[in-house]
Structures are given as structure tokens and as C-alpha cells.
C-alpha positions, 0 to 999 in steps of 0.5 A: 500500500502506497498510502497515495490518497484520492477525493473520491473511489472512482480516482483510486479505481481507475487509471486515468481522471478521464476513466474515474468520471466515466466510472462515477457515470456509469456508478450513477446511472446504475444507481437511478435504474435501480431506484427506478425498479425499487420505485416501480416494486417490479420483480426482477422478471418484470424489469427484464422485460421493460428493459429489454435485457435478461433477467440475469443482467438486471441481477448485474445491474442491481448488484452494481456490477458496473464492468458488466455495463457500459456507458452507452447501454446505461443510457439507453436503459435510463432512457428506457425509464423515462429518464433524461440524460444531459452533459454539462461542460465546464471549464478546466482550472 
């Protein structure tokens, strides 16, 4: 162990700044997915067939298994819940 410190888990996970704010997205939107199928009280089964994937891959995507999804289905399975996806650009330092 280095004792290197980091502002958040996304900057110690990955290998790059650039990487770490692709994993707090991805960390992000699995989040409101699975909010989503807790809101809606649906069954594993029923989010499968309103997501449109398997009932396997929503076990992933409950467990927040985020290597097993990548940005562009994330947004696709949050436009799916009716959520509206933005990025906002800013300035560096």
C-alpha cells in the first residue's frame, strides 16, 4: 500500500481522471435504474422485460456490477425509464 490518497473511489479505481468520471457515470446511472425498479416494486422478471435485457443482467445491474455495463447501454436503459440524460461542460482550472 502506497498510502497515495484520492477525493473520491472512482480516482483510486481507475487509471486515468478521464476513466474515474466515466466510472462515477456509469456508478450513477446504475444507481437511478435501480431506484427506478425499487420505485416501480417490479420483480426482477418484470424489469427484464421493460428493459429489454435478461433477467440475469438486471441481477448485474442491481448488484452494481458496473464492468458488466457500459456507458452507452446505461443510457439507453435510463432512457428506457423515462429518464433524461444531459452533459454539462465546464471549464478546466
Amino acid at each position: 500500500m502506497t498510502g497515495e490518497r484520492f477525493e473520491t473511489i472512482w480516482e483510486a479505481l481507475a487509471q486515468s481522471p478521464e476513466e474515474a468520471k466515466i466510472l462515477r457515470m456509469r456508478s450513477e446511472l446504475m444507481s437511478d435504474i435501480g431506484a427506478y425498479i425499487k420505485g416501480k416494486a417490479l420483480t426482477q422478471a418484470q424489469a427484464s422485460d421493460f428493459l429489454g435485457i435478461t433477467q440475469p443482467r438486471v441481477s448485474d445491474l442491481l448488484r452494481g456490477k458496473l464492468s458488466k455495463f457500459n456507458l452507452e447501454t446505461l443510457i439507453g436503459l435510463s432512457e428506457r425509464c423515462g429518464q433524461r440524460i444531459s452533459l454539462q461542460k465546464s471549464q478546466a482550472a
